[in-house]
C-alpha positions as CSV (number, residue, x, y, z in Angstrom):
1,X,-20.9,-94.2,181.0
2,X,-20.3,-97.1,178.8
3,X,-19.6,-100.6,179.4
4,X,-16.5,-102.1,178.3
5,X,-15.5,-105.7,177.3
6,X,-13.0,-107.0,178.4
7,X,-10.2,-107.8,175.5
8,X,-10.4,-111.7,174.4
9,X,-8.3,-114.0,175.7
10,X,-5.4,-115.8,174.0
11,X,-7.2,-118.8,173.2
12,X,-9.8,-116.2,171.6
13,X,-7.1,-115.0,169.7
14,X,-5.2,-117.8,168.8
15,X,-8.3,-119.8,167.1
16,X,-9.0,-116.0,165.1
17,X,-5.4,-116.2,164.0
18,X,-5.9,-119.7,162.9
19,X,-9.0,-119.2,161.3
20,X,-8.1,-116.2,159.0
21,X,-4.9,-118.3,158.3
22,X,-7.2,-121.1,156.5
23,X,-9.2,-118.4,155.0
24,X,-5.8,-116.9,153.1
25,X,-4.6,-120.8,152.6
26,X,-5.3,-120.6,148.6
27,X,-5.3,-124.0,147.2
28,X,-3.6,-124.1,144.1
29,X,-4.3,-126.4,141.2
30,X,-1.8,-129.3,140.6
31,X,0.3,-129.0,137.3
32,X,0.2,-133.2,136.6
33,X,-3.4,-133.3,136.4
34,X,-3.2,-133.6,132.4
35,X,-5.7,-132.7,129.9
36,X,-9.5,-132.7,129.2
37,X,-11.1,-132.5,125.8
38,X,-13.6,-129.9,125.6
39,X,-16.2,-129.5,122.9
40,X,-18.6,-125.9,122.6
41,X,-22.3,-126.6,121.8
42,X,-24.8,-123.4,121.1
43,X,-27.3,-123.6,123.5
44,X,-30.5,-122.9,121.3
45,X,-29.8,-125.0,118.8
46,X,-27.7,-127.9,120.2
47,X,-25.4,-128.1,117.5
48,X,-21.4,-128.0,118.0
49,X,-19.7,-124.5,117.7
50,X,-16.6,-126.3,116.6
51,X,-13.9,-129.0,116.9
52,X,-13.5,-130.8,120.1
53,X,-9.8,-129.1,121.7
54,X,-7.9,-131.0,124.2
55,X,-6.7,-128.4,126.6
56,X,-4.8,-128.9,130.2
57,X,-6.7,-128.6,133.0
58,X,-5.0,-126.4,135.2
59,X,-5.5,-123.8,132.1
60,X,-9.3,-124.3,132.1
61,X,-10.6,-121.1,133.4
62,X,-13.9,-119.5,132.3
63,X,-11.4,-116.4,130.8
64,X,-9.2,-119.1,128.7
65,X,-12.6,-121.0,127.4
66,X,-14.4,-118.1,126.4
67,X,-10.9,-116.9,124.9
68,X,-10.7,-119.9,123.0
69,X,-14.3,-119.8,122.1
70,X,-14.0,-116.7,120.6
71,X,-10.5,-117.5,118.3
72,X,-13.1,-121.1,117.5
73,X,-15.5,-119.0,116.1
74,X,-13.5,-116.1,114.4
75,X,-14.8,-113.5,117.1
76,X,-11.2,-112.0,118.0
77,X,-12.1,-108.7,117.4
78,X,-15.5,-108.7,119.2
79,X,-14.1,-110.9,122.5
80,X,-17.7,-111.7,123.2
81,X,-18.5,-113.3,126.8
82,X,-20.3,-116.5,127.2
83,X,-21.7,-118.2,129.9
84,X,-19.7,-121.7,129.7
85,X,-21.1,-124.7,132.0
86,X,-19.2,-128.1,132.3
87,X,-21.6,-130.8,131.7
88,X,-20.1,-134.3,132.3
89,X,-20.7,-136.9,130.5
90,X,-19.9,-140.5,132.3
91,X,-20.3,-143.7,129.9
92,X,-22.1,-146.2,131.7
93,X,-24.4,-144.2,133.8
């Protein structure tokens, strides 16, 4: 015969309850953070891939760069992917 455990406690369940409640707690991203300017470089050769574009911040998603990427370039009929980093540049460090 198997063993049974007993059923958790209410403080047991009350910190599980809590806990997935943080878990489904999705931050959202301000709408009054402004803009950022954002300039496309190839890789390989280092060169720029085209104009620097100001764009807001809370539109900044890897689907929106790679979008704009490819209208940049002239690539709306292909809709290549690219693997876009943010490299920061700070003056004075």
């Amino acid at each position: 015969m198997a063993t049974l455990l007993p059923p958790p406690s209410k403080r047991r369940k009350v910190q599980t309850a809590q806990k997935a409640q943080q878990q489904q707690d999705v931050q959202t991203v301000p709408d009054n953070l402004g803009s950022v300017r954002v300039q496309f470089f190839d890789q390989a050769t280092g060169s720029a891939t085209g104009p620097a574009v100001s764009i807001p911040v809370a539109d900044a998603t890897v689907k929106n760069l790679e979008t704009l990427l490819n209208t940049l370039q002239g690539n709306v009929r292909t809709l290549a992917t690219y693997n876009t980093s943010l490299g920061l540049i700070c003056p004075g460090r």
